[in-house]
C-alpha positions, -999 to +999 in steps of 0.1 A: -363-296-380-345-264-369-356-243-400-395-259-400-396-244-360-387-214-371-409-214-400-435-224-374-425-198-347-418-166-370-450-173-390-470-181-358-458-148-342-475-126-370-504-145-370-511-141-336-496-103-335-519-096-366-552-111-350-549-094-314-534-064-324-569-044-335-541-014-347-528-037-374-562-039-389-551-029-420-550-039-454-516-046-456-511-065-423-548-083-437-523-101-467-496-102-446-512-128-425-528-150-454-493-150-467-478-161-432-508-188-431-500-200-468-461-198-456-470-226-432-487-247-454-460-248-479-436-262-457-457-285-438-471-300-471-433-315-478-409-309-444-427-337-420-431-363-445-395-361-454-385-358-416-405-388-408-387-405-439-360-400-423-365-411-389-381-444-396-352-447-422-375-449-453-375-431-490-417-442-492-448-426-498-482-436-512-493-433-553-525-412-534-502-392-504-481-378-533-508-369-554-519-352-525-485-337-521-484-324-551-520-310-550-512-291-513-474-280-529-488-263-563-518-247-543-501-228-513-470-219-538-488-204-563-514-189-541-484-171-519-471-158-556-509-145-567-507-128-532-477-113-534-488-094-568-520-081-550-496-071-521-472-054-547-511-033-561-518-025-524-487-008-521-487+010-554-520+027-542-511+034-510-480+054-523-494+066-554-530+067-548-526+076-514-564+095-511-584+069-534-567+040-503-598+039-481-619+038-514-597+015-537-584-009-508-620-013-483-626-044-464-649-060-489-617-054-519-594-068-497-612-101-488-620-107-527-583-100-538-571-126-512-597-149-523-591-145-562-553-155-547-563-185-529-590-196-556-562-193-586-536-213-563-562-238-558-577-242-597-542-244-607-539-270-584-566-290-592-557-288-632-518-297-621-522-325-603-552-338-629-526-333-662-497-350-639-514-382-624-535-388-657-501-398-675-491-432-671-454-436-661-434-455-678-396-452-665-397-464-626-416-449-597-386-433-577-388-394-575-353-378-572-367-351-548-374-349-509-411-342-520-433-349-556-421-325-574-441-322-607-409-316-628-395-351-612-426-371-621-428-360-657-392-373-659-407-408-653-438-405-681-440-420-717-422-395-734-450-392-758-477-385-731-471-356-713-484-328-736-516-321-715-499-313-688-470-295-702-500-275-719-513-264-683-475-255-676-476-229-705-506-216-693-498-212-655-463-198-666-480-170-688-499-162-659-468-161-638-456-139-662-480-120-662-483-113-624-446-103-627-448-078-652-472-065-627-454-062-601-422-047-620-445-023-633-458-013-599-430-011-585-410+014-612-443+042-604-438+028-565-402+042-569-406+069-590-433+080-569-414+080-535-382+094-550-404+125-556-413+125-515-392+157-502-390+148-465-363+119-460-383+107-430-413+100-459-390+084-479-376+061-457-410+055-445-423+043-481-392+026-483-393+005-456-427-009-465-418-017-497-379-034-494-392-061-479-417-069-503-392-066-533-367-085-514-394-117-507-407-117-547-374-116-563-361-143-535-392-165-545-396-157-579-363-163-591-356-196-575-389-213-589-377-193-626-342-209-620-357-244-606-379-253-635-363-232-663-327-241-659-304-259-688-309-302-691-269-292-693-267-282-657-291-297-640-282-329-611-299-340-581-280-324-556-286-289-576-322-301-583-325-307-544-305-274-534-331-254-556-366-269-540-355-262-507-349-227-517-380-221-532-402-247-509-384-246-475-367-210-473-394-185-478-419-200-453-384-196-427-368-162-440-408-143-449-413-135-416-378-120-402-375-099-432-408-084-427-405-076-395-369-067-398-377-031-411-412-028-395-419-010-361-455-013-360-448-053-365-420-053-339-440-031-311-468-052-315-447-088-312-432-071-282-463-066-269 
């Protein structure tokens, strides 16, 4: 309850500093606040369900209300990860394209790069939760997670019927891939480009706009890599359960302290 408040209040602060403050009308505060909006509806998707579990003393939920679950889970996580890259590209151009910004990174660019995020989030989600609910389960009906976790249901299919969707796995984790190449690559020219700035106060600047950004991907990023990818050999419920709230629970908490941490404009206009 304490870390979905403060999901709910850090994430609610920079929506509502974002929307009324007409000087953070940029493109950069623009994807920070579909990222704080998809930040919320990751951890609403599993949090209440699991508190309410747990008030009314319960381990239930519905064949449909996890398929839904896992529908609402796959969509905002990998829609917040598709976001991320284009927020990784707007700062590459900003720093290293800095006079082809206004051209490269208009109104009209930014709204169709947030929606190619939320449209890929959301096909992915549509062919995810297709491929997982289309298999029939043959090994019990109880989920060893405090959500549906896709990973958890195939461990209860026919072992010989789960090749669609482990085929849609492949290709959303090429994609993932893909997107993180991206970024790396973005960010070696981001840091090669700034390490050529002479002032210090430009530096610092550039750097300070970027940190947090590196420091939410490779926080998100590598506890889904480590969640899904991990060794049969290592792998238990409790470390199972440690690693989905890491990648499910944290983020939507943490996202909106660390960007505002280093950001004046963000913190001047909270204050105000």
């Amino acid at each position: 309850l304490g870390i979905y408040l403060a999901a709910l209040l850090g994430n609610g602060l920079i929506i509502t500093a974002i929307a009324c403050d007409h000087r953070l009308h940029t493109p950069m505060y623009f994807f920070l606040l579909n990222l704080s909006i998809l930040d919320l509806g990751t951890i609403s998707t599993s949090v209440p369900k699991s508190m309410a579990n747990s008030l009314r003393d319960t381990r239930a939920i519905s064949y449909s209300g996890c398929a839904v679950q896992v529908f609402f889970i796959v969509f905002f996580i990998l829609a917040e990860y598709f976001l991320l890259t284009v927020m990784a590209y707007d700062r590459f151009v900003a720093i290293c394209r800095p006079l082809h910004y206004g051209t490269l990174m208009g109104s009209r660019a930014c709204v169709k790069m947030a929606a190619a995020a939320w449209g890929t989030g959301f096909l992915n989600a549509v062919l995810h939760t297709a491929g997982t609910f289309s298999i029939p389960l043959c090994q019990g009906n109880a989920v060893e997670q405090f959500f549906c976790e896709i990973a958890q249901i195939l461990k209860l299919s026919c072992s010989d019927s789960y090749l669609r969707e482990t085929g849609v796995i492949v290709v959303s984790a090429c994609l993932v891939l893909g997107c993180f190449i991206f970024i790396v690559l973005s960010y070696v020219q981001i840091f090669t480009a700034v390490l050529r700035i002479p002032s210090e106060q430009g530096r610092h600047k550039a750097f300070s706009t970027c940190l947090p950004h590196m420091v939410v991907v490779s926080l998100f990023v590598s506890t889904i890599i480590f969640a899904h990818l991990k060794p049969p050999s290592i792998s238990s419920p409790a470390l199972d359960l440690v690693m989905a709230v890491l990648y499910s629970v944290v983020p939507p908490a943490v996202n909106p302290l660390i960007y505002s941490m280093r950001n004046k404009e963000l913190k001047d206009a909270l204050r105000k």
